[in-house]
C-alpha positions, -999 to 999 in steps of 0.1 A, spaced: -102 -540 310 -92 -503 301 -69 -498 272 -37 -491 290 -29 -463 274 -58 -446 281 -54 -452 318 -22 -431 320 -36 -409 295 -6 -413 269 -11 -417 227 4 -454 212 34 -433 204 45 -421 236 83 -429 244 95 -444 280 103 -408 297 70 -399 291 48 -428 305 73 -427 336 56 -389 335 24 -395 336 26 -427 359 44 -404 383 17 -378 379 -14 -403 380 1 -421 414 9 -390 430 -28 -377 427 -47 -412 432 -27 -421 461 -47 -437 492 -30 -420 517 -43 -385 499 -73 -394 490 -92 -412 522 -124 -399 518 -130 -414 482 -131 -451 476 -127 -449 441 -90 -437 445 -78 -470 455 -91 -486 425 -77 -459 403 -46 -463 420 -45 -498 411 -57 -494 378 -26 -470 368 3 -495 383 -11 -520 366 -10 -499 331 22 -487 341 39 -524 350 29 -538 309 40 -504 295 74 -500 310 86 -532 300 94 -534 264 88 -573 266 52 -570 276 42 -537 262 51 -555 230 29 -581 236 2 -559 244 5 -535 217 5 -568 196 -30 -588 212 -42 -562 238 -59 -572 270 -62 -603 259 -26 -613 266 -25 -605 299 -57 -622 312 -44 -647 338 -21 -672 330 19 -669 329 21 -635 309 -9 -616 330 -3 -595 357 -26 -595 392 -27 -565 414 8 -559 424 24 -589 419 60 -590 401 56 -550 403 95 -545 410 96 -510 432 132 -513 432 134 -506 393 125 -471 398 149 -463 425 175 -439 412 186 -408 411 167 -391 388 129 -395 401 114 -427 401 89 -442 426 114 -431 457 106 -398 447 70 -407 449 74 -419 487 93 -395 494 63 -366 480 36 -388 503 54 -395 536 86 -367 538 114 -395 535 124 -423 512 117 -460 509 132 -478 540 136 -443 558 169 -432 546 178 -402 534 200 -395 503 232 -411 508 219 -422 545 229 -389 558 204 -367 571 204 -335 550 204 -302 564 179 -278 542 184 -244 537 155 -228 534 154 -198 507 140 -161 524 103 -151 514 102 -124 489 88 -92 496 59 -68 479 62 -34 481 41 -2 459 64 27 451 41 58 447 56 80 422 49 114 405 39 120 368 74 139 367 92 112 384 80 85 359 88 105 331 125 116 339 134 91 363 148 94 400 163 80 426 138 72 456 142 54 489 123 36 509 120 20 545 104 -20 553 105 -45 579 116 -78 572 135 -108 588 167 -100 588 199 -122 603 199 -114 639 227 -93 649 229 -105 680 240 -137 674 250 -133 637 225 -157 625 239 -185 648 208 -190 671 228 -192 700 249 -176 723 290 -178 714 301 -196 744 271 -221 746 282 -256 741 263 -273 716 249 -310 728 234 -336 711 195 -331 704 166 -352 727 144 -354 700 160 -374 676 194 -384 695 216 -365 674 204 -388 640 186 -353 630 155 -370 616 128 -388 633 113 -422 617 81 -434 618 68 -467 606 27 -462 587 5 -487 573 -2 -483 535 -21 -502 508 17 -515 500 23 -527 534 46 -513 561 66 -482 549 92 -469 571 97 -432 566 116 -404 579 117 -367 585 137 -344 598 139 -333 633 118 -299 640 135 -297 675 173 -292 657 164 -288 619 180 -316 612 213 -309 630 214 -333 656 231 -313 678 214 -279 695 229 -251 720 231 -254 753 215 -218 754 197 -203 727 200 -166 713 178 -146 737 173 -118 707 162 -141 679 155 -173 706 173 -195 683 152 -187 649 189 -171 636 164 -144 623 150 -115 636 124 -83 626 143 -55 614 138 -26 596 158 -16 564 163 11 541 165 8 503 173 31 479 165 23 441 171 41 410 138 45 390 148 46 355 132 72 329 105 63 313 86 37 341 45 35 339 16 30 365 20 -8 374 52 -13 361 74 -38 386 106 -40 394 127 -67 407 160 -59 435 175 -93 440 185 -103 473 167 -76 487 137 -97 505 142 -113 537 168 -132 550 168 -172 546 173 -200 573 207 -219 572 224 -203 546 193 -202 520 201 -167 510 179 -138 508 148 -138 489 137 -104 463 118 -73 467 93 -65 438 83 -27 440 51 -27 423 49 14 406 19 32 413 21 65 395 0 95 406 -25 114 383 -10 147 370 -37 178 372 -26 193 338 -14 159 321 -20 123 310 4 96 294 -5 69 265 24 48 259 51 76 253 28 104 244 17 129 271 -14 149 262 -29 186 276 -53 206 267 -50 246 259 -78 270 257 -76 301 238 -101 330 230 -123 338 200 -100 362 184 -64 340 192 -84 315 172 -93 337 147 -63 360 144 -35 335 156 -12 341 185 16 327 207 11 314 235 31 293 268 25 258 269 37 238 293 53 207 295 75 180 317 107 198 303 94 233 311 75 262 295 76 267 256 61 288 229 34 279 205 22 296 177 -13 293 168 -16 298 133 -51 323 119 -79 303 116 -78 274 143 -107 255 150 -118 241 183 -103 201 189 -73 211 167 -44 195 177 -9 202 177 25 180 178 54 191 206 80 166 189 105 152 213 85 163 243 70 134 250 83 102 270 117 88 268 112 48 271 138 31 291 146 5 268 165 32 247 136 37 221 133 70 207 110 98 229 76 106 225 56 136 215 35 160 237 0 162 222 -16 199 228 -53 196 219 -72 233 214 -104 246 227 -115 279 217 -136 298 250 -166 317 233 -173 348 257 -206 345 278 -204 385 284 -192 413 262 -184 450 273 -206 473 256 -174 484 234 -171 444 227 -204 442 214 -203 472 191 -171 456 172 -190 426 172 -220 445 155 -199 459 130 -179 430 122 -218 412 121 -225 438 96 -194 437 73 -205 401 71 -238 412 61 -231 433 31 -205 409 17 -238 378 16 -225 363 45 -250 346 73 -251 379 98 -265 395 64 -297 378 71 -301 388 108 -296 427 104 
């Protein structure tokens, strides 16, 4: 025979809660019922209540942990199949091998719902994707956008009743008002009588006379609805944001479900982003590079001056502090990163090259490289 604990997959040292875990786990997945194409479930089924019927009594986990297998081959102390496995020792509130039943076959042990009433679910709305396109600018500085989608929505009609106001609500046909349906099934544990509820009245028992004829008794019907959303500063491509309550509308008083916008933001011609720094690129000429100048860059906040010092090589760059991106979560704003390219002229006037000719030969007389071409 196995070693027990190896069967539900637990260590010596596990405490109760947790081999109630695992047995839970191991007889949900090797159930018959779920697993009709492959003998060996059965078996493996077996195996696991039997492992779980010595370790969940202190008595005979003790005797185990004390002689092994060996103290529970036949005689008094052994165990046979399923005999003296007490299924009503894990009946309770709190899981247990009701909740089991009730996973496999929709209803508890015996048929019987919590309580013996039938319960009347409320069924949560579906949440909704949606992908916000916005602008470089709009990332940066934030805006307040709105948008249009279709969802279920309560029906207006019939204000989420599903039926007419003066209809007269009788008892349903299906189940005869008991809002559930049983059904009796043949398991590897015997008979098990199980229940679910009634699709005809959800459970009710009791339907209208005459359904809604917008929403045809569903409560819920297609509309579309506008949002409107405040982007905050600072957002990036494939940032989400959650609106609660915003999805679609639930079934008997399930409330609404959520809208995640999923931000898709557009490539900028002159710009790109890293984190909170935005970068550009500047070309000047020859002589700005040589000389130094001022010149207009621009940037999300607008147009600004920047000297370019005598002397600046191509791939310099330069630090716009502050003009960068301002992170929503209240960090302190990025820099603007201007990197420099200097634009060598392909064609020169004639009064161009001249100046270049002299400037070539100042070089010249002074040792410098133009020296040895002239």
């Amino acid at each position: 025979m196995k070693d027990l604990y190896e069967v539900l997959g637990v260590p010596k040292t596990a405490t109760d809660a947790e081999i109630k875990k695992a047995y839970r786990r191991l007889a949900q997945k090797y159930h018959p019922d779920l697993n009709k194409s492959d003998k060996s479930a059965e078996a493996r089924f077996k195996e696991v209540n039997q492992a779980y019927e010595v370790l969940s009594d202190k008595q005979k986990r003790g005797q185990y942990d004390q002689f092994g297998n060996a103290s529970f081959n036949g005689g008094a102390g052994g165990f046979n199949g399923f005999q003296g496995f007490d299924f009503g020792s894990f009946s309770g509130g709190n899981g247990g091998f009701s909740d089991i039943f009730e996973a496999f076959f929709g209803g508890d042990m015996g048929g019987r719902r919590s309580g013996g009433r039938t319960r009347k679910t409320s069924i949560r709305g579906d949440d909704i994707e949606f992908e916000l396109k916005l602008t470089f600018e709009e990332a940066v500085h934030g805006i307040e956008k709105s948008f249009e989608i279709t969802k279920s929505d309560t029906c207006p009609t019939c204000g989420g009743k599903g039926h007419e106001s003066s209809s007269k609500i009788i008892t349903c046909s299906s189940c005869n008002g008991a809002g559930q349906i049983r059904s009796v099934r043949q398991t590897i544990l015997g008979q098990i009588s199980t229940s679910h509820i009634c699709s005809n009245c959800n459970g009710e028992g009791r339907i209208p006379e005459k359904k809604c004829p917008e929403c045809h008794g569903t409560t819920r019907t297609r509309q579309k609805s506008k949002i409107t959303v405040k982007i905050p500063a600072g957002v990036d491509d494939g940032g989400i944001i959650k609106l609660s309550g915003k999805g679609e509308a639930g079934i008997r008083s399930g409330g609404y479900g959520d809208v995640y916008l999923h931000l898709r933001v557009m490539s900028h011609n002159k710009f790109s982003r890293e984190g909170t720094y935005i970068k550009s690129n500047e070309e000047i000429d020859l002589l700005q590079a040589v000389l130094g100048d001022q010149i207009k860059v621009s940037t999300v906040y607008g147009d600004i001056d920047l000297k370019i010092p005598a002397g600046t090589q191509g791939g310099q760059v330069f630090t716009l502090k502050g003009y960068g991106v301002k992170p929503h979560n209240g960090s302190s704003t990025g820099d603007h990163l201007v990197k420099v390219s200097v634009r060598i002229p392909k064609k020169l006037s004639n009064k161009e090259k001249q100046l270049y000719e002299q400037l070539a030969q100042e070089k010249g007389k002074h040792g410098g490289f133009f020296g040895k071409i002239f």
